[in-house]
C-alpha positions as CSV (number, residue, x, y, z in Angstrom):
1,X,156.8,93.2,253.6
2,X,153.6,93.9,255.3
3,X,151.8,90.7,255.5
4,X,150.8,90.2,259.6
5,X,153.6,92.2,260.5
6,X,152.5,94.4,263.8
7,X,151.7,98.5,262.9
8,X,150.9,100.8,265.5
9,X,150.0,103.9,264.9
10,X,150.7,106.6,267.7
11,X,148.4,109.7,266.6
12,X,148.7,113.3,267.6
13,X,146.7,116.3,268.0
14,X,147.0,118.0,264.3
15,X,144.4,119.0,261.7
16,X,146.0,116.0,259.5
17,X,144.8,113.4,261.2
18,X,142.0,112.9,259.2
19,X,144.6,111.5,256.5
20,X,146.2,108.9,258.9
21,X,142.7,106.9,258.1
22,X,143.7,106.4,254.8
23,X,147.4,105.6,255.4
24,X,145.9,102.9,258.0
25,X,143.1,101.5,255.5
26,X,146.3,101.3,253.1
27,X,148.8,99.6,255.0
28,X,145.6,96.9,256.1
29,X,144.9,96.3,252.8
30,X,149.0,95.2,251.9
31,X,148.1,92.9,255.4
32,X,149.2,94.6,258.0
33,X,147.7,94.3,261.4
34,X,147.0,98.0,263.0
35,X,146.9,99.2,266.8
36,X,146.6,102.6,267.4
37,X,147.0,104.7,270.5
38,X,145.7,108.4,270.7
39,X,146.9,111.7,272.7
40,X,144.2,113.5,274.4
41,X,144.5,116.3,272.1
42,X,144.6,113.9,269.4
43,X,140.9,113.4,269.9
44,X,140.0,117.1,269.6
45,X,140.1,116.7,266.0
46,X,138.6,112.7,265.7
47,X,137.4,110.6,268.5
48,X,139.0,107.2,269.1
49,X,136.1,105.5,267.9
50,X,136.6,105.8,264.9
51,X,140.2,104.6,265.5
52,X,138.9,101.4,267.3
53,X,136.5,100.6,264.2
54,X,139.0,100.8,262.0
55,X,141.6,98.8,263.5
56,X,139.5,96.3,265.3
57,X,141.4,96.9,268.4
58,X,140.9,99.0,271.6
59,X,142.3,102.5,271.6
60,X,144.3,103.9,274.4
61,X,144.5,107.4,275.9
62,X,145.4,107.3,279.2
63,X,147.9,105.7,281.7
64,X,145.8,104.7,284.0
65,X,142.6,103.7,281.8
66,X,142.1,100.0,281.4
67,X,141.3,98.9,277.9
68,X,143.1,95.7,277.0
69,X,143.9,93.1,280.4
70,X,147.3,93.6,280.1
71,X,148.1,95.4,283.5
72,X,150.9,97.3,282.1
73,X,149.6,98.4,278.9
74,X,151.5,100.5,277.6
75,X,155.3,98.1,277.5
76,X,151.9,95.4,276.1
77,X,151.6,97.5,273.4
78,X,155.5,98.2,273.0
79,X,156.2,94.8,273.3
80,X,153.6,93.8,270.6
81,X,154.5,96.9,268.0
82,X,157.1,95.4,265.3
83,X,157.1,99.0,263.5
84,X,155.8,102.2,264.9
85,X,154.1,105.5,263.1
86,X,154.3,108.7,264.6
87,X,151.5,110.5,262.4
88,X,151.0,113.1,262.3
89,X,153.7,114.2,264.6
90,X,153.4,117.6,266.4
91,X,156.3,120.1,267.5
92,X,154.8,118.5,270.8
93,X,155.3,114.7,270.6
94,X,158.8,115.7,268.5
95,X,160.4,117.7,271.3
96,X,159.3,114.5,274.1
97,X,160.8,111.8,272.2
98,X,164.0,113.8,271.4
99,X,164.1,114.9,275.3
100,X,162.9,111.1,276.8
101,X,159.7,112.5,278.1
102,X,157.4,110.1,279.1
103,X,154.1,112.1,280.6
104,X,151.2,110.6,278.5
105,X,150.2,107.0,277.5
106,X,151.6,108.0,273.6
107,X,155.2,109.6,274.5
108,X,155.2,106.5,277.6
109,X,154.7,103.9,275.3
110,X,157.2,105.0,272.6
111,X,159.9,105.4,274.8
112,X,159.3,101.6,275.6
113,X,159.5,101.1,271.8
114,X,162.2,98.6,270.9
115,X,161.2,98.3,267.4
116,X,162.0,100.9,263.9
117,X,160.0,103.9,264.5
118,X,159.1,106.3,261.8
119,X,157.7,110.2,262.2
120,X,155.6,112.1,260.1
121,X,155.6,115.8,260.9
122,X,152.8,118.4,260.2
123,X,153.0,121.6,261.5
124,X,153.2,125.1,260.1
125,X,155.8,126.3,257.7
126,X,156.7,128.8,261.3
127,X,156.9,125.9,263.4
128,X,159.2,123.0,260.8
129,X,161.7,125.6,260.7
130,X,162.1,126.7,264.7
131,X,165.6,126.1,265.6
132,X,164.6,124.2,268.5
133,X,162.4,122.1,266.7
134,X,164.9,121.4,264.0
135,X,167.5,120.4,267.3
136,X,164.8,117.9,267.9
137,X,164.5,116.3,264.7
138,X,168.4,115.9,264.5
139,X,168.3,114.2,267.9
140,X,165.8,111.5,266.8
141,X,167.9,110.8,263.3
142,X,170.9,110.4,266.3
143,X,168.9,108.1,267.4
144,X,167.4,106.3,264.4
145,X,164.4,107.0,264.3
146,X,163.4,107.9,260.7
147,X,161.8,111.2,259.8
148,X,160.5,112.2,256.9
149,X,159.9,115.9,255.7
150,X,157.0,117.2,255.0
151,X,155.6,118.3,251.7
152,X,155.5,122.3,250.4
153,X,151.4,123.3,250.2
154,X,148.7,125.1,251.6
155,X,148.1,125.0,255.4
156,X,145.3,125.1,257.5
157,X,146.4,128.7,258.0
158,X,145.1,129.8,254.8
159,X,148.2,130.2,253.0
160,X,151.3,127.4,251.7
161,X,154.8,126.6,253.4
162,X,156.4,123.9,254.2
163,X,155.1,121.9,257.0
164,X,151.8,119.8,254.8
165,X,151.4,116.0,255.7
166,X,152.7,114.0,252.4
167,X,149.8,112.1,250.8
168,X,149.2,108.2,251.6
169,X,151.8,106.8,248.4
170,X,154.6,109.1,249.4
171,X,154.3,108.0,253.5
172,X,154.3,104.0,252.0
173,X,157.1,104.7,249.9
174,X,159.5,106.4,252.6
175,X,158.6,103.9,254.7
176,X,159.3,100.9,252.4
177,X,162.4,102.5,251.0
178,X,163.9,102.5,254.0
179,X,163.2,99.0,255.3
180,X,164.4,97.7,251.6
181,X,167.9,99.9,252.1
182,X,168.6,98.2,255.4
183,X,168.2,94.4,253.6
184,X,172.0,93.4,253.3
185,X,171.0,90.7,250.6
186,X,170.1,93.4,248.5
187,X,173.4,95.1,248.7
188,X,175.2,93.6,245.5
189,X,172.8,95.8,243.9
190,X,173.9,99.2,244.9
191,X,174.6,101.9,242.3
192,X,174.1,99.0,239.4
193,X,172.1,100.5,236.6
194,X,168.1,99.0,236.1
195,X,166.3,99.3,233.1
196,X,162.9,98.2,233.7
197,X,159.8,97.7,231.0
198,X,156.1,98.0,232.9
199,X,152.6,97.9,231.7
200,X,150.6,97.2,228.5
201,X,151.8,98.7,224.9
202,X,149.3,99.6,222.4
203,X,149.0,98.9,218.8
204,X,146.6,101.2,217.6
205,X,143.9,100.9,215.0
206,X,143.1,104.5,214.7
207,X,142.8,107.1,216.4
208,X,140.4,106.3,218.7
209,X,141.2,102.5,218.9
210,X,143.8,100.1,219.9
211,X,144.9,96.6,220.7
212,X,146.1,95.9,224.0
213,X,146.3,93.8,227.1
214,X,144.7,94.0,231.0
215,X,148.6,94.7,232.2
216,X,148.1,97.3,234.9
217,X,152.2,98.1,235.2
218,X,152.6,97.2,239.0
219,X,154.9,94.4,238.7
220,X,157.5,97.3,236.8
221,X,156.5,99.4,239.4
222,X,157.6,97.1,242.2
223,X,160.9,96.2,240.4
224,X,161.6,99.6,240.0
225,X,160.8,100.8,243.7
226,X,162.5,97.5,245.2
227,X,165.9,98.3,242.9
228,X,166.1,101.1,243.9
229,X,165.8,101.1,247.8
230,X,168.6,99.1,247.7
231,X,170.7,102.5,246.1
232,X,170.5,101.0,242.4
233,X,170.0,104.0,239.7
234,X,167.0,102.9,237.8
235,X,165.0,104.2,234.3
236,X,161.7,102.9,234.1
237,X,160.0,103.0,230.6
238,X,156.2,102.7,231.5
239,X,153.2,102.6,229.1
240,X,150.9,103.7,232.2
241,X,150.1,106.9,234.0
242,X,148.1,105.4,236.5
243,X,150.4,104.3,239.1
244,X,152.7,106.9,241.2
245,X,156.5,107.0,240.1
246,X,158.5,105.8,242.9
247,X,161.0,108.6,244.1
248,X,164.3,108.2,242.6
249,X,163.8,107.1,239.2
250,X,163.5,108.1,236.1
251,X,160.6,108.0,233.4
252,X,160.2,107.4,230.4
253,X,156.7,107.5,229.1
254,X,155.5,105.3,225.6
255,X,152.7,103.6,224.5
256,X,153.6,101.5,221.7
257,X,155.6,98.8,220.9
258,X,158.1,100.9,218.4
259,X,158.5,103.5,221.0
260,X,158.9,101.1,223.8
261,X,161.2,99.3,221.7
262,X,163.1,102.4,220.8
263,X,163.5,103.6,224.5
264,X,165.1,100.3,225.7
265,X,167.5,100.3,222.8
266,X,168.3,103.6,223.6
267,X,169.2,102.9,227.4
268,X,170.4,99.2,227.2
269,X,173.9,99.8,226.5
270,X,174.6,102.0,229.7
271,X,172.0,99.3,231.8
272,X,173.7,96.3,234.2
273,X,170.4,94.7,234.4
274,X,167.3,94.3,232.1
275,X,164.0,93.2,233.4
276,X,161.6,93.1,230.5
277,X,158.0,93.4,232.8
278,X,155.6,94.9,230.2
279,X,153.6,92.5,228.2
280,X,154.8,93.8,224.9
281,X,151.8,93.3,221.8
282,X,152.6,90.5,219.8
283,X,150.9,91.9,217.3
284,X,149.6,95.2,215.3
285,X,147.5,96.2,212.7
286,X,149.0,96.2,209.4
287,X,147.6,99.3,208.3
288,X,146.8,102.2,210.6
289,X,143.7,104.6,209.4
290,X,144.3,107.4,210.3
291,X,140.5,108.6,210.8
292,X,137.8,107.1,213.0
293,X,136.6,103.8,211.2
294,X,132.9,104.0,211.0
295,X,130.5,101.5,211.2
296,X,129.6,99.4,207.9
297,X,126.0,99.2,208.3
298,X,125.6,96.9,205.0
299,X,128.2,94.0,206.0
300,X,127.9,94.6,209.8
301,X,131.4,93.0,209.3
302,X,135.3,94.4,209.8
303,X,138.3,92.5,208.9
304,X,141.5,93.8,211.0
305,X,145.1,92.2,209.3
306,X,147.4,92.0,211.4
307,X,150.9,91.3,211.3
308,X,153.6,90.6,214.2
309,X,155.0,93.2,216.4
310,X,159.3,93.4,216.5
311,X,160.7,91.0,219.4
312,X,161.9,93.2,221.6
313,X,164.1,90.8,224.6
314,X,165.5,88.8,221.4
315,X,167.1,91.6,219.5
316,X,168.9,93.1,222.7
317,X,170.3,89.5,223.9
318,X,171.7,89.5,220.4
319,X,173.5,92.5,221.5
320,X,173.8,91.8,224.9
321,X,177.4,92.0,226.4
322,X,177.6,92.5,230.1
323,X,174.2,92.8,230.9
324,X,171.8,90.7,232.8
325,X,168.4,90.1,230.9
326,X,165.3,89.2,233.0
327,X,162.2,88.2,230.9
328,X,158.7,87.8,231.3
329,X,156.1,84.5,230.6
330,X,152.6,85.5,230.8
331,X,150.5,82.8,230.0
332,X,147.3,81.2,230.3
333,X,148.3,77.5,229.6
334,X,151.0,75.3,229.7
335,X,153.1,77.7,232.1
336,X,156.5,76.1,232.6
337,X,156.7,74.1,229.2
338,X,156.1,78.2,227.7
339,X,158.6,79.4,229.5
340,X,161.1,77.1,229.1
341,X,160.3,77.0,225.1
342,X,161.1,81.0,225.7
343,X,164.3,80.5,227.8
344,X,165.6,79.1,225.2
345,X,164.6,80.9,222.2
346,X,165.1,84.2,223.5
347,X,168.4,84.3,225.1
348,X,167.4,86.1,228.5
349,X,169.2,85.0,231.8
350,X,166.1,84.4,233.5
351,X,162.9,83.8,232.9
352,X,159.9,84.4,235.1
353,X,156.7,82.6,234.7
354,X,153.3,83.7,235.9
355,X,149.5,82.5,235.2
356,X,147.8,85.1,234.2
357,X,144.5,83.0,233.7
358,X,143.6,83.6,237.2
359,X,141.9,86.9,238.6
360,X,143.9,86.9,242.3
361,X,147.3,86.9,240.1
362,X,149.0,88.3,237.5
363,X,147.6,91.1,235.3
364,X,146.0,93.9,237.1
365,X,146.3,92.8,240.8
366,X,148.6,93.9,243.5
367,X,149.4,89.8,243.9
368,X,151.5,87.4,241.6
369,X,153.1,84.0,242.1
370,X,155.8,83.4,239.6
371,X,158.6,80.8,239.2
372,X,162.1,81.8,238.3
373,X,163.6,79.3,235.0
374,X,167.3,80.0,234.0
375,X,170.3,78.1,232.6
376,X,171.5,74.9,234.5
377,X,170.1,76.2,237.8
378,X,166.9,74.0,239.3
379,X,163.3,76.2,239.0
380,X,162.4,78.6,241.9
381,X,159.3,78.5,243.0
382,X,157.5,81.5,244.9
383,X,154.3,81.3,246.4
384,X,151.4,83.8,246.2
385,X,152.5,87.2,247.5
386,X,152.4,91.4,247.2
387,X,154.3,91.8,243.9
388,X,156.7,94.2,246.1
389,X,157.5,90.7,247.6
390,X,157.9,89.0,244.3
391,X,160.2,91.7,243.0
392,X,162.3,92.1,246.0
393,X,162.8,88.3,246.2
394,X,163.7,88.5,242.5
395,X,166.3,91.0,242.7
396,X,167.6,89.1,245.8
397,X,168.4,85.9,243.4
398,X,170.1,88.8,240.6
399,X,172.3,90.5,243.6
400,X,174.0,87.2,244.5
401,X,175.3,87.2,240.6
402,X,176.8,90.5,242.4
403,X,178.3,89.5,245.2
């Protein structure tokens, strides 16, 4: 979604523009490419330097300053933006853009914007709810220009309201929501029912211990977020707490493979689709102590038995009846003869294969590559990409069986 395409931020003068760094470092980092252009007052609060270090690029404040040869800058920079922030968006830059105003190099420049443009407000909880500014905000949605409310917390006034800049994840999120809602080959999809499996179970030892695996729960993550942009209603059972829950959908925390186990079984009769993402523990300790095993100081030896976990994705295609089952390969070796052995012992629709030998794939990484096996249909291949990219790809192929 993000890779090259062209991100220009258009700043304002608020006291939360120190956290449009971040949401710029972010979006680079998913391979975005990032202009930014400034309003004088803007640069009351952080000078444009800073701006130009960041984004590599010259930053503009002025009409008539010359930064860049283009000798119309400011349709250069329209011309080049393929998707445009307004953060953090004042009362100010609000009430020109609704009105067509065009009296500074930031409102100038936006009105020449041909491309989706996106505003953040921050303002005081006084200010978000002033009639006139809320007839503003309704002009832009007339338009379609996407706005997206700010959060409920303490203001640089000293005390909370309405009117805080949402942190970096939330400002992503409604952002990438909104570009997934508007992808028409995701519409088969819409109010189906996801059940999706993410991260790492653990079998534990004792109390203190446990087997698991280097699964971080993005690739979950991303199916979950991806299905349901496009309007799906999605549970997501997750063995991780690390990772922000995309809006919309519903958790359901576990840790082990009995829990996990119990959770899908729980859900799958009601689900359209299954997409089995966690790596699931093959196996578990036979006995679990239930104190802290110390150290045998006369063998320097411990012997763990272990015995094999229950197979989740083959006892519900046993009981699968209208639902479509999407299952993982994670291996190390031998990648498609795995995963076509597992295609056809499991009785899953799909299976998707991924290396997880490799560090820039796979487990733990915001990257996969992964090839798509099912029933008399040829193997689809795709390349090495975000795992928001793999997911929505994915889902693409499952909303066709839709459509």
């Amino acid at each position: 979604m993000w890779k090259d395409k062209h991100v220009t931020f258009f700043i304002t003068g608020g006291i939360a523009i120190y956290k449009v760094i971040d949401l710029i470092r972010s979006l680079q980092k998913k391979g975005a490419k990032v202009r930014v252009a400034m309003t004088k007052e803007a640069m009351r609060f952080v000078g444009k330097a800073t701006f130009q270090t960041i984004s590599g690029h010259p930053v503009q404040t002025d009409l008539f300053e010359q930064v860049t040869s283009s000798p119309v800058a400011h349709v250069e920079l329209a011309d080049w933006t393929e998707l445009a922030i307004v953060a953090p968006a004042t009362a100010n830059i609000v009430g020109k853009m609704a009105n067509g105003i065009a009296d500074d190099f930031v409102s100038t420049t936006l009105l020449a914007v041909s491309t989706p443009v996106f505003v953040i407000p921050a303002m005081n909880n006084h200010m978000w709810q002033n009639p006139a500014l809320q007839r503003n905000l309704n002009l832009l949605k007339q338009d379609d220009i996407q706005v997206m409310p700010p959060d409920d917390g303490p203001l640089a006034e000293g005390y909370s309201g309405k009117g805080r800049f949402p942190d970096t994840f939330a400002v992503l999120n409604f952002i990438e929501t909104n570009l997934l809602e508007k992808n028409e080959q995701l519409q088969g999809l819409k109010h189906k029912r996801f059940l999706i499996t993410a991260g790492g179970t653990r079998a534990y030892i004792d109390p203190v211990r446990y087997i698991s695996n280097r699964s971080s729960g993005k690739m979950g993550y991303a199916f979950a977020q991806v299905a349901r942009a496009s309007g799906a209603e999605v549970t997501l059972i997750s063995t991780t707490n690390q990772l922000p829950v995309p809006v919309g959908v519903h958790l359901i925390s576990v840790e082990t493979v009995t829990e996990m186990q119990q959770a899908v079984q729980q859900n799958f009769a009601d689900a359209d689709i299954l997409i089995m993402a966690a790596a699931v523990s093959d196996y578990e300790p036979v006995q679990f102590v239930d104190h802290k095993i110390k150290k045998n100081s006369k063998t320097k030896q411990f012997t763990l038995e272990l015995k094999e976990t229950p197979d989740i994705l083959k006892s519900l295609t046993a009981q699968k009846k209208k639902q479509i089952v999407v299952g993982f390969a994670a291996e190390t070796d031998d990648l498609l003869q795995n995963a076509e052995a597992k295609l056809a012992s499991k009785g899953a629709d799909f299976i998707i294969a991924n290396d997880v030998s490799r560090g820039d794939i796979g487990f733990n990484v915001s990257e996969n590559a992964v090839t798509i096996l099912q029933r008399q249909h040829a193997n689809i291949t795709i390349p090495k990409m975000s795992k928001q990219m793999i997911a929505k790809k994915v889902l693409e192929i499952l909303a066709k069986r839709f459509s």
